[in-house]
MMTF fields as JSON, N, C-alpha, C and O atoms, coordinates in Angstrom:
{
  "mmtfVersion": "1.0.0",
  "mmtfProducer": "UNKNOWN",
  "numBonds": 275,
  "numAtoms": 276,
  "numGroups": 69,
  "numChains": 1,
  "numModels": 1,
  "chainsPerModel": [1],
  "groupsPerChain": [69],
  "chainIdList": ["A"],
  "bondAtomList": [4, 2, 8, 6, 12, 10, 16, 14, 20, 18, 24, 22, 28, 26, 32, 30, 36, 34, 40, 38, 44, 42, 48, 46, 52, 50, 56, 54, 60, 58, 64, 62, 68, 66, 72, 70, 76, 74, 80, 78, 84, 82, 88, 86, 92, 90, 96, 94, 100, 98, 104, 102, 108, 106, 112, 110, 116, 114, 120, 118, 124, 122, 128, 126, 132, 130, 136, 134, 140, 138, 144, 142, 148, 146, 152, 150, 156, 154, 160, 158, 164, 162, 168, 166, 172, 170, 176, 174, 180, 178, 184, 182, 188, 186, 192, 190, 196, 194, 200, 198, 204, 202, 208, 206, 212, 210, 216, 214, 220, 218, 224, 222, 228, 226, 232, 230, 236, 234, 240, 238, 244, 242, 248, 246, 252, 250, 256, 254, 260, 258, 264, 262, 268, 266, 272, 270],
  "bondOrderList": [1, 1, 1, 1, 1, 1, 1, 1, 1, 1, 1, 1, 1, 1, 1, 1, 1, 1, 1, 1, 1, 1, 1, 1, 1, 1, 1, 1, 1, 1, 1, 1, 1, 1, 1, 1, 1, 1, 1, 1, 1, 1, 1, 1, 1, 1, 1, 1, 1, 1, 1, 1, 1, 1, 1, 1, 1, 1, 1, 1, 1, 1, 1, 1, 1, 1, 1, 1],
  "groupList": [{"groupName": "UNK", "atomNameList": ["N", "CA", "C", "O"], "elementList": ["N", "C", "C", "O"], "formalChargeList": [0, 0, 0, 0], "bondAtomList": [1, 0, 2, 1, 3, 2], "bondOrderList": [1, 1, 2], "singleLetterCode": "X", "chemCompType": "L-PEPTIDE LINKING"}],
  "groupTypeList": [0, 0, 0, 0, 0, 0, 0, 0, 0, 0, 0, 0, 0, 0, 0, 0, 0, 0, 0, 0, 0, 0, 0, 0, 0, 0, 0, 0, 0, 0, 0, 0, 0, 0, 0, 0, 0, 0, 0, 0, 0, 0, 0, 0, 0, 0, 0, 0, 0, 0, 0, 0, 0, 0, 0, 0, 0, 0, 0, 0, 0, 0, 0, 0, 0, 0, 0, 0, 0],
  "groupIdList": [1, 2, 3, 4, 5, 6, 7, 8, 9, 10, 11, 12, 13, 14, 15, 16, 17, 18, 19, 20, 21, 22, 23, 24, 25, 26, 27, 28, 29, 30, 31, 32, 33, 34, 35, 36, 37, 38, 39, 40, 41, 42, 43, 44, 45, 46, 47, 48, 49, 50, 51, 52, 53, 54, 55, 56, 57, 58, 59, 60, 61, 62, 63, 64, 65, 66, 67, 68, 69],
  "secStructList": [7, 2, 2, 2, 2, 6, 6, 7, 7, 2, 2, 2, 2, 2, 2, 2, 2, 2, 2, 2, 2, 2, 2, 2, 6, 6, 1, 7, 2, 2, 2, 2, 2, 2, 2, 2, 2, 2, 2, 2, 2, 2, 2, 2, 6, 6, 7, 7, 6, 6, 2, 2, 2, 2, 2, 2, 2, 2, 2, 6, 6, 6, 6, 6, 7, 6, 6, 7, 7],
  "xCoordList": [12.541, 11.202, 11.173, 10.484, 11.876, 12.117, 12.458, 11.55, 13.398, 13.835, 12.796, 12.752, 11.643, 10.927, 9.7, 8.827, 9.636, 8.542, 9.133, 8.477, 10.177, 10.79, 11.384, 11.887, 11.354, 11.414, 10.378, 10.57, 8.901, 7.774, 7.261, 6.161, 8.307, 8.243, 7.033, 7.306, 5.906, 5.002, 5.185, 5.36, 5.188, 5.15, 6.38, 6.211, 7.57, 8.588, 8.229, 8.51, 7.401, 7.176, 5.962, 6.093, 5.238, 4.456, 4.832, 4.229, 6.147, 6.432, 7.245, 7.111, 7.888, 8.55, 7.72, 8.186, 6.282, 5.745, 5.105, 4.862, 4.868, 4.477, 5.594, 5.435, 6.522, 7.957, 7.974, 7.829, 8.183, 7.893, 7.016, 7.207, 5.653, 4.379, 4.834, 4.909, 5.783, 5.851, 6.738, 6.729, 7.887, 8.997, 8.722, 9.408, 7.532, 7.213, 5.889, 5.275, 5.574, 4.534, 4.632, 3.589, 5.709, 5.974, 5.645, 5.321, 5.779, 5.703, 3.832, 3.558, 2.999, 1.76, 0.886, 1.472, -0.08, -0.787, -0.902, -0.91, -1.014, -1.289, -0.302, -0.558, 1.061, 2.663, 2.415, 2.412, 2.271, 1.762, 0.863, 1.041, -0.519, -1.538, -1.485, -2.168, -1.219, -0.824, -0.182, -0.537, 1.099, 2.079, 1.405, 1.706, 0.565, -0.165, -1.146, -1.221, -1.847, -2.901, -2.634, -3.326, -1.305, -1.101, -0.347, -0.396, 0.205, 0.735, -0.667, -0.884, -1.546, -2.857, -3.544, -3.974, -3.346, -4.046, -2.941, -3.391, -1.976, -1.145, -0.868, -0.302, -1.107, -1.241, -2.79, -2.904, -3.64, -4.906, -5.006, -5.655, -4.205, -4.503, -3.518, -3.855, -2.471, -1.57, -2.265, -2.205, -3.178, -3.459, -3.0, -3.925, -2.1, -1.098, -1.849, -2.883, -1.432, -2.226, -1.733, -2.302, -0.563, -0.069, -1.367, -1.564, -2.394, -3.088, -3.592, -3.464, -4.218, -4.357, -3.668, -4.351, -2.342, -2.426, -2.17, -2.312, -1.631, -2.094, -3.489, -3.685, -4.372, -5.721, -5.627, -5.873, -5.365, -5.335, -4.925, -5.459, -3.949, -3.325, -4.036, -4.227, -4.516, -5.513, -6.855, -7.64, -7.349, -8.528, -7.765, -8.188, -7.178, -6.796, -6.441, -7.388, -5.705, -5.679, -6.944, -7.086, -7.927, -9.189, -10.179, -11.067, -9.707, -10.205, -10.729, -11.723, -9.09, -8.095, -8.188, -7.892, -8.497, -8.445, -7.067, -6.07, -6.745, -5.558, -4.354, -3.156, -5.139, -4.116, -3.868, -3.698, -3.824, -3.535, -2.184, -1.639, -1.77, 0.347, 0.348, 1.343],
  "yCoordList": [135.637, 135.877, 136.857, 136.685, 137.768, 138.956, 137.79, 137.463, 137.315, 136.543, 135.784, 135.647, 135.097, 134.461, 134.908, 134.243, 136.208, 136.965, 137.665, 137.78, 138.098, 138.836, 138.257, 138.601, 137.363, 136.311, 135.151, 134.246, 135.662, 134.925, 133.665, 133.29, 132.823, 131.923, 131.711, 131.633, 131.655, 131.711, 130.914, 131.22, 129.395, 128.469, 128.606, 128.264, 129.101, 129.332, 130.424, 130.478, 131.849, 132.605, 131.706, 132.067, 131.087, 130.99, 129.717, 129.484, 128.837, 128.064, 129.453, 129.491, 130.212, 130.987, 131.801, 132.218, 131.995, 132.73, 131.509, 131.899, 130.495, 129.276, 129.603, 130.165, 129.147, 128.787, 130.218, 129.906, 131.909, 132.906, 132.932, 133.613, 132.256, 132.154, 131.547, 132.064, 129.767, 129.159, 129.606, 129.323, 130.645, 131.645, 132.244, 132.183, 132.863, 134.351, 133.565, 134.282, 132.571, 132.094, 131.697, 131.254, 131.783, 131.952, 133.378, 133.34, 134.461, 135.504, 136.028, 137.226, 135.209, 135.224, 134.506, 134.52, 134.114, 134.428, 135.225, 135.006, 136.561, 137.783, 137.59, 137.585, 137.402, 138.026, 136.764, 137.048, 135.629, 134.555, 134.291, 133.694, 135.039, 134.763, 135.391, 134.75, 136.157, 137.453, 136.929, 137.183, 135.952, 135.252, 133.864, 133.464, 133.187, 132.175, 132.592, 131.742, 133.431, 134.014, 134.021, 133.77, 134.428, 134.743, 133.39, 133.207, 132.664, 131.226, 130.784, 130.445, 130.728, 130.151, 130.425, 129.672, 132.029, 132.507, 131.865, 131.231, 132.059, 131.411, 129.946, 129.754, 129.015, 127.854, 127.366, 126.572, 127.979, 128.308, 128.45, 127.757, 129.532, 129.75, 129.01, 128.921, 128.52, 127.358, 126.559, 126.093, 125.768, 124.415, 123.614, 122.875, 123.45, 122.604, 121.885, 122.248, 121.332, 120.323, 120.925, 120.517, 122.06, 122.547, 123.396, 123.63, 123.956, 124.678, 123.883, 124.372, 122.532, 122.237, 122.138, 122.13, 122.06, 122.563, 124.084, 124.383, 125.066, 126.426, 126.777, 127.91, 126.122, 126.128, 125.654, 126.283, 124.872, 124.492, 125.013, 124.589, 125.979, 126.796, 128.021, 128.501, 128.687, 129.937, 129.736, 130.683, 128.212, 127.911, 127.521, 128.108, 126.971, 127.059, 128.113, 128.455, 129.271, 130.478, 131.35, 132.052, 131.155, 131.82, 131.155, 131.693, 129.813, 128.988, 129.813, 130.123, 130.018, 129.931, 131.6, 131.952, 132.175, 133.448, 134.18, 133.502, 135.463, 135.788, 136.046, 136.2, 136.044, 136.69, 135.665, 135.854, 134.262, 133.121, 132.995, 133.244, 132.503, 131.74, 130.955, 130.23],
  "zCoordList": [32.995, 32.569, 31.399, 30.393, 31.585, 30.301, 29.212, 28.447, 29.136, 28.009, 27.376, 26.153, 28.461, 27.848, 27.489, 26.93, 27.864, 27.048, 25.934, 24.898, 26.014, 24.223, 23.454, 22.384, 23.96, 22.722, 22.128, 21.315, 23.065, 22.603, 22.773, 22.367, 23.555, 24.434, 25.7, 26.898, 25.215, 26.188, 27.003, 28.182, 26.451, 27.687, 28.752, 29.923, 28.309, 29.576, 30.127, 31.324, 29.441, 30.434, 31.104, 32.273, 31.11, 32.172, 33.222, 34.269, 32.604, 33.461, 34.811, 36.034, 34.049, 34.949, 35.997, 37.057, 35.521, 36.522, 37.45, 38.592, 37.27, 37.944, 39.167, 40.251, 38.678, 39.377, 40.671, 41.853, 40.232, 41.176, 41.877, 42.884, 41.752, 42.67, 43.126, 44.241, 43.212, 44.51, 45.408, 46.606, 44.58, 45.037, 46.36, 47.381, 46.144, 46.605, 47.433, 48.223, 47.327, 48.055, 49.561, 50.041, 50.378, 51.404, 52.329, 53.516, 51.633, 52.085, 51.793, 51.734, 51.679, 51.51, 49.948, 48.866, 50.05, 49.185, 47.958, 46.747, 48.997, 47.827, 46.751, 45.547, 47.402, 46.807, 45.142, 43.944, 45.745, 44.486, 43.445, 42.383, 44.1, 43.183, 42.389, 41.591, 41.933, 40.784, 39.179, 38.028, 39.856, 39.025, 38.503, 37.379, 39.25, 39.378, 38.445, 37.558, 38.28, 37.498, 35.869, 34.882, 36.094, 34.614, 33.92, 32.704, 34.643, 34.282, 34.017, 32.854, 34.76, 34.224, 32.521, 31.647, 32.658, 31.788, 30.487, 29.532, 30.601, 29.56, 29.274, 28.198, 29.902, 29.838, 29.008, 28.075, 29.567, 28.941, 27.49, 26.706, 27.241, 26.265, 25.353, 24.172, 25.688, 24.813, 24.92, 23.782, 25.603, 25.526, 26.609, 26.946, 27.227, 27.807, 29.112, 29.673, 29.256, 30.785, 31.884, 32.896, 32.174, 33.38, 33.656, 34.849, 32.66, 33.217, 34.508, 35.631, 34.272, 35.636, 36.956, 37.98, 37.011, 37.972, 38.793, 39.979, 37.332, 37.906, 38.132, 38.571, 37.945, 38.299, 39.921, 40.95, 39.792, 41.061, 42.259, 43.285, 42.327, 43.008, 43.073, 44.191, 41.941, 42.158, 42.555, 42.503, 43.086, 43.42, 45.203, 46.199, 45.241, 46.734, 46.648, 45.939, 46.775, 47.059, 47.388, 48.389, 46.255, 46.671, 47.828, 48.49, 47.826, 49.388, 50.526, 51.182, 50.304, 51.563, 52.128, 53.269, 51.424, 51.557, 50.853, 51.103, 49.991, 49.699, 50.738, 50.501, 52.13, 53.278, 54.14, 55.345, 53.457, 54.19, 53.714, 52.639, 54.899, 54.427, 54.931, 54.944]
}
């Protein structure tokens, strides 16, 4: 993830934070939506069609409650 933020690589940093939200998404909600958030916000703002489905994941998350697993 360092690599792909200092070197300006947005879309791999936000594939990479995609990828740690489903990582860390076992151990709750909370631990994911964070990483999920910002893959969004960066997909967003590239353009790219993954925003949908990091959208999708921070809208089931807020469903669901953050303290759902």
């Amino acid at each position: 993830m360092a690599i792909q933020r200092d070197t300006g690589h947005r879309l791999g940093q936000a594939h990479a934070l995609l990828i740690l939200g489903h990582a860390l998404h076992p151990q709750g909600a909370d631990a994911a939506l964070p990483h999920w958030r910002q893959a969004l916000a960066l997909y967003t703002e590239i353009g790219t069609p993954q925003a949908d489905h990091a959208d999708a994941l921070v809208r089931a998350c807020a469903t669901t409650g953050a303290d759902h697993r």
